[in-house]
N, C-alpha and C positions, 0 to 999 in steps of 0.2 A: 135413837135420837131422830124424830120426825125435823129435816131440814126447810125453813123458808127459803126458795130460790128464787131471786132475781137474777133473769138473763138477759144479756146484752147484747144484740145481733142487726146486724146491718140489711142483711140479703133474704135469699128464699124463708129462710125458718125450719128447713131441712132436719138440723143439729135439735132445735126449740122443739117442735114435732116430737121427735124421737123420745124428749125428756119428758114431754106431757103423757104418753101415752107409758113408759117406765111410772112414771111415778101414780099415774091411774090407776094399773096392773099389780102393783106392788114390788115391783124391782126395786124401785126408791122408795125409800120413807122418807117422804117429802110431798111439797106441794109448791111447782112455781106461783108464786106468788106476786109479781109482777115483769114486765117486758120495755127493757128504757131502749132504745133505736135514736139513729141520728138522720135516720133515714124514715118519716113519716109513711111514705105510701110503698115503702118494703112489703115485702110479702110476711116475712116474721111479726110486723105488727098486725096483720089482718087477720093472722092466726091466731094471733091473743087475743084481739076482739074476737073472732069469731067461737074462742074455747071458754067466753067469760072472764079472762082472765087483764087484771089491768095493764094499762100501756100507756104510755109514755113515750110521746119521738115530738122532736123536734129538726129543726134545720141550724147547724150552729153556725152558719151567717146571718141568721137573726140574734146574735151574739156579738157584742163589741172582740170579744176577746176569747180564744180556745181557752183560757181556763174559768171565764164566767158559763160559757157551756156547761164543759164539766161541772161547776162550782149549782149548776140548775138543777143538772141531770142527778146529781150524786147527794143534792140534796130531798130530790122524791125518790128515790133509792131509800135516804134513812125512814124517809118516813113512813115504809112498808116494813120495816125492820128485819132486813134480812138473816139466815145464819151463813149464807154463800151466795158468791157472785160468778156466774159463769158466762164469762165470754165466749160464744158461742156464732164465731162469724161477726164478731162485731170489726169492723173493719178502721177503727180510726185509736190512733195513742191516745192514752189516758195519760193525762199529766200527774207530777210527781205527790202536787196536793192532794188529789182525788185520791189514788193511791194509800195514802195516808191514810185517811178516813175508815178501810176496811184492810188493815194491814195482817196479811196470812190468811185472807177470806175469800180473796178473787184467783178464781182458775180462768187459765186459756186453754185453748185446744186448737192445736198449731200444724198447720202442713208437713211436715218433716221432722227427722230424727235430728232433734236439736241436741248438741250446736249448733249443727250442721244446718244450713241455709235459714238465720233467721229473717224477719222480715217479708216482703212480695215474692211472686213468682218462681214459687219454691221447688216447681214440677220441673220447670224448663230448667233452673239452675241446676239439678239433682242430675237432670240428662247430661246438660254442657260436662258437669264435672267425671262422667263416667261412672256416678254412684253402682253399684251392684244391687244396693236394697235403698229404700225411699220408703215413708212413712206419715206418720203423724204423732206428735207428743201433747197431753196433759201439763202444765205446766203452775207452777205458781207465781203471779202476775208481781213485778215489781218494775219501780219507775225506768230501770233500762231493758229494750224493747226484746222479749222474748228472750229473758234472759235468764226469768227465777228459777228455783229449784224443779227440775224435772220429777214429776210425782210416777207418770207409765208413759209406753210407747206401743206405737204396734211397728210392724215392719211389713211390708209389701215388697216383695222384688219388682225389680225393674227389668222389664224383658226387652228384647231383640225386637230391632224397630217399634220401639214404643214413644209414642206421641205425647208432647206435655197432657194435652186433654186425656187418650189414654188412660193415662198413668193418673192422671187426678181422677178422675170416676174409680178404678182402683181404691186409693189412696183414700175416697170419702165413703166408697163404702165399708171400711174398717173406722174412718172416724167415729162414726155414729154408736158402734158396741163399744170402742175406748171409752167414749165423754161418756156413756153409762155405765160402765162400769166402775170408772172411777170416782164419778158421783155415786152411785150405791155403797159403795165400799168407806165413802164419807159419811153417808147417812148412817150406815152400820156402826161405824168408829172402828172399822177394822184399819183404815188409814187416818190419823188426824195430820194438822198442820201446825203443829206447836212450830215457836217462835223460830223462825230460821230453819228449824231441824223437823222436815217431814217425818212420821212415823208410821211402819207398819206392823200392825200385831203387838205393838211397844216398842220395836226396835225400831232404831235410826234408819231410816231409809237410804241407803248408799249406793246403790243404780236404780234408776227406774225399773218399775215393774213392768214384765211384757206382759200384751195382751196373746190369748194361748188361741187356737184354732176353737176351745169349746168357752171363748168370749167371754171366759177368767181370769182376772190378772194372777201373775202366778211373780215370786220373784223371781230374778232374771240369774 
């Protein structure tokens, strides 16, 4: 199953990067296919111009309203006709409408081993609490914030005097083989997204899958 990807990213392009060169290479059977930003002069949209690829950003104060934004953005969304939506750094809530429109289609890829610290500043939270291991999760996006079905995770320990920054350069250099491999593994259909109930190989998925030391999910 060759995937159309639409990614959604706010900042560097770091995560977007990663996916164009997987899916070039052939890791992913796919093609992003378009780059929506709410942030115009990001570094993620210069990278889609600059790979050919289309882009779309805006500023959603030239919006009466967060859900006319959305209602803009999510509209040249359909019109690329996605098969996945991967937020990838995209930094702002998607309302419950938009949501709607690609229901079981949109992934995040989230700072920490969720539950556990959803939401900002997920490094320095993971320290405050005395976490032992800190991470990042794949998740499936639904209208309460970082909350859908956990799809994988990776886990990074947390070491002895270690610095939110630290710990976040850690933490992002395992993001980047998670958000691929979990995209691969969609493209493949060795994991789909039926309604509510993720699946892997056929079966229900009932922990998330960890990411292994040789950048394969394995189940957990």
């Amino acid at each position: 199953m060759s995937l159309r990807l639409a990614v959604l990213a706010s900042g560097r392009g770091s995560n977007l990067g990663a996916l164009l060169v997987a899916c070039s290479d052939g890791r992913i059977d796919g093609a992003v296919v378009g780059v929506f930003s709410d942030k115009p002069a990001c570094g993620a949209v210069a990278l889609a111009q600059g790979s050919g690829v289309h882009a779309w950003a805006m500023k959603p104060n030239a919006f009466e309203t967060r859900d006319a934004f959305d209602a803009a953005m999510f509209d040249a969304i359909v019109a690329i006709q996605p098969d996945l939506i991967v937020c990838a750094g995209y930094m702002r809530i998607i309302g419950a409408a938009a949501i709607a429109r690609f229901p079981q289609r949109m992934i995040n890829i989230h700072p920490s081993l969720l539950p556990r610290h959803p939401g900002l500043h997920t490094h320095q939270r993971a320290l405050d609490a005395g976490d032992a291991e800190h991470g990042a999760s794949v998740h499936v996006v639904i209208p309460e914030l970082d909350a859908g079905p956990v799809l994988a995770q990776v886990r990074v320990p947390v070491l002895a005097g270690d610095t939110a920054e630290a710990l976040a350069s850690r933490v992002l250099a395992r993001e980047h083989p998670l958000l691929l491999a979990s995209v691969a593994a969609l493209s493949r259909g060795e994991m789909t997204l039926d309604a509510g109930a993720p699946r892997w190989h056929g079966e229900h998925l009932r922990a998330p899958l960890l990411l292994g030391a040789d950048d394969r999910l394995h189940a957990a």
